[in-house]
Phi, psi and omega in degrees: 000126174291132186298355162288006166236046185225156185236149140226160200273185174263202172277105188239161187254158220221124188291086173210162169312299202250129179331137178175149185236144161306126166239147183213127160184170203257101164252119170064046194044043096326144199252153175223156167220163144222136173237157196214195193251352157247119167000301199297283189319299188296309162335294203267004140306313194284023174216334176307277192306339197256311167292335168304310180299296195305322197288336174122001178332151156273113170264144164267136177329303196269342162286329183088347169261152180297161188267331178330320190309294211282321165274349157339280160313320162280359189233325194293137178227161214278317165277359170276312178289332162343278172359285198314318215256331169292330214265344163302284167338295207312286182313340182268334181271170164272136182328319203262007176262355180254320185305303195324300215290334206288337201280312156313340177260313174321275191330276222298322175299310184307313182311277158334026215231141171247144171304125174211125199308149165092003189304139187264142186328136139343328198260310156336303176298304182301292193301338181296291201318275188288044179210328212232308191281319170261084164194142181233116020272121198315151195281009151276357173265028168234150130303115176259134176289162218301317172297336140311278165337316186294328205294313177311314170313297172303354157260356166273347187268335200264336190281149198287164184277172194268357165303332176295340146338326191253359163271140176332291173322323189263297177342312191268328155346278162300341161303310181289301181337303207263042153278335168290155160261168170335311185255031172056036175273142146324113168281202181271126134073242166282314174333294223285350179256345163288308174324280183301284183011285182289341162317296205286343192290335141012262196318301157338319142266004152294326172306300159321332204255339155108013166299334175211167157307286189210159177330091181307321220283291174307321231264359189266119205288087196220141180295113187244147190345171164250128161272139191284115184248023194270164140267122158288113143020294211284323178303323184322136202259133164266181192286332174269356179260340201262292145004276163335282184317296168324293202297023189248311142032264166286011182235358180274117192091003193064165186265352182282316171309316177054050145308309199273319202292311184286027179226013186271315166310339166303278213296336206242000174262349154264329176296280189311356217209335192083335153018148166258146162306341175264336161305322189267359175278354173239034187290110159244161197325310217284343176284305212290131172229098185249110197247175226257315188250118160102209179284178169212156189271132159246137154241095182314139168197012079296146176229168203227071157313130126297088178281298191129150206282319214275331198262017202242152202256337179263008162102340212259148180304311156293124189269166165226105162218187173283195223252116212302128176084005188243155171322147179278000165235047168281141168231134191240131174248103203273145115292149177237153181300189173267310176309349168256300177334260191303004135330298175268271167013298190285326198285348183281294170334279191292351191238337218023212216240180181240166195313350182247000173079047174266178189251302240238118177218159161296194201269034153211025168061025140262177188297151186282127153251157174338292191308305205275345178287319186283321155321299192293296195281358171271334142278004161262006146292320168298338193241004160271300196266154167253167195357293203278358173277330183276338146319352195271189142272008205302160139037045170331302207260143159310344186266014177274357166280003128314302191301296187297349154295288158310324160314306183297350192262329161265328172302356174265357166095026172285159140332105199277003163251028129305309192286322176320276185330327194279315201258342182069036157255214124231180169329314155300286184315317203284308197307297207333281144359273213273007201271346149301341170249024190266053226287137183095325183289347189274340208268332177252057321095298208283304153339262171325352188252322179289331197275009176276313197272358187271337175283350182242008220254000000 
């Protein structure tokens, strides 16, 4: 039926509790609706049908949609929109937000694969996915080897359409899949809420695209993981324990090598300073105000995140960007203690800087990475705590010595949007966190409420 028989009406709202709007119109006098849950969503159905109506489009009687709608929608599969939704994404994110979407995009396809002949091992199909299809540049701009290539064709024949998406059924299916890990243990967590995340942000732009009314993904009832938004109590390092450690440190790798003595100023920008581990990895000569007597100044402006070769646009393992969650050209102004001042102070003396003025590198004056710093502090775990604490949770990781830092900054009676500040958090965040470690405060808290009530006695 020629669109010169199609009408469409406006946008109405609907007398109901929970809000939601009408699109309404006419193929051949048949009345056609749709509803949906925002203004927004219903506007931009209602100009989909209405350019469709003008360019001159066929619409069908019986869906009531242009056919450009209806074949769209039968031909799109759940991994040609993957592509689609990386190769948007890909440029705007941070490196370590990319590893995230390929790893979440991996899952939900492997979820989403129909039994089909020639199908290639599982640990194949991942790897096709995650080394070769979610990267940009994406495997139709690339040369692929031959065995990649097949995997890929084949999953491209195999993946389910991205309409099935909008049944319930499947929808919470695929929700449950990515609660497992590989080996069908429960994942973490935190995993499985980076995962839907990046799913429902999916859906959203599938939605942009005009593939669904609105977002399936959410509207679906499913228990999702309780994420922990606490710091446990227990990693926290107290200050004669956080000593130790450092000085354990310095003994790792022996002293001519000085694996462990050029990384105690890292370790120790964090305790003192609250420092992220990627802050302090890119801490150059020139952020410093080490002044002879008393504090000194960090002035944060950068981070050196350990990523991977694959997720970074320079190739390089290390990303360079600002300061997390901030404008890239925001600065964060720290003060550090005099026990850090002479810290660095000794570490300059003995290492100076490497040619771009960084403080801190390997034993080949390159940026320090995670795996080595993370080497380094587990064995100066060993040789500081004794057995059954290094078995604990006391400063497991190099970053609980921030947690532990920050702790120590509220239980000493700082202002906590002093310390937010200081830490590059906000305020909510920082209680939200920290509130389990806040040891003592509910006992001058019990105070402040007796000697109040004793004035009225």
């Amino acid at each position: 039926m020629k669109s010169l028989d199609v009408k469409v009406w406006g946008v109405r709202k609907r007398n109901t509790k929970k809000s939601s709007y009408d699109v309404r119109w006419t193929v051949a006098g048949n009345v056609f609706s749709e509803q949906f849950r925002t203004k927004g969503l219903a506007d931009h159905y209602r100009s989909k049908l209405l350019r469709a109506a003008h360019a001159g489009e066929e619409f069908d009687t019986t869906a009531g949609l242009p056919d450009s709608m209806v074949e769209k929608a039968a031909s799109m599969t759940w991994y040609a929109f993957a592509l689609k939704y990386l190769a948007m994404k890909w440029p705007h994110a941070a490196p370590n937000t990319r590893n995230g979407i390929n790893e979440a995009l991996t899952a939900v396809t492997m979820a989403l694969l129909d039994d089909r002949p020639g199908q290639p091992s599982e640990e194949l199909i991942r790897k096709a996915l995650r080394n070769w299809a979610f990267l940009l540049p994406g495997p139709d701009d690339r040369e692929l080897p031959t065995e990649i290539a097949n995997t890929l064709h084949w999953v491209a024949k195999a993946s389910r359409p991205l309409s099935d998406l909008g049944d319930a059924a499947i929808g919470r299916a695929l929700l449950d899949s990515l609660k497992l890990k590989l080996d069908g243990t429960a994942a973490a967590a935190e995993t499985v809420r980076r995962k839907r995340r990046t799913l429902v942000n999916a859906m959203h732009y599938a939605v942009d695209l005009g593939e669904f009314k609105e977002d399936p993904i959410t509207a679906i009832r499913w228990n999702k993981p309780k994420v922990a938004g606490e710091v446990d109590p227990r990693v926290a390092a107290n200050p004669e324990q956080a000593r130790s450690l450092l000085t354990a440190v310095s003994y790792v790798g022996g002293y001519g090598r000085a694996r462990g003595r050029r990384l105690v100023g890292l370790f120790a920008c964090m305790y003192y300073g609250a420092l992220r581990p990627a802050e302090a990895v890119g801490l150059t000569d020139a952020d410093l105000n080490l002044s002879e007597v008393g504090w000194g100044t960090v002035l944060l402006n950068r981070t050196r995140p350990s990523v991977g070769k694959k997720w970074t646009d320079s190739g390089e393992t290390h990303d360079d960007r600002g300061l997390k969650n901030r404008p890239a050209e925001e600065v964060r102004l720290v003060p550090i203690p005099p026990q850090l001042v002479a810290i660095l102070r000794q570490h300059l003396d003995t290492f100076g800087t490497a040619k771009d003025g960084r403080l801190f590198t390997n034993e080949r004056g390159g940026v320090v990475g995670s795996s080595t710093y993370y080497r380094v502090w587990q064995e100066a775990r060993a040789l500081a705590l004794l057995p059954a604490v290094v078995a604990s949770p006391l400063a497991a990781r190099p970053y609980d010595l921030r947690h532990s830092a920050l702790s120590t900054w509220l239980n000493s009676g700082v202002d906590p949007t002093e310390v937010a500040e200081r830490a590059g958090n906000s305020v909510e965040v920082l209680l939200s966190r920290y509130a389990k470690c806040i040891d003592g405060r509910q006992e001058i808290a019990n105070r402040k409420i007796e000697e109040l009530l004793r004035e009225y006695e």
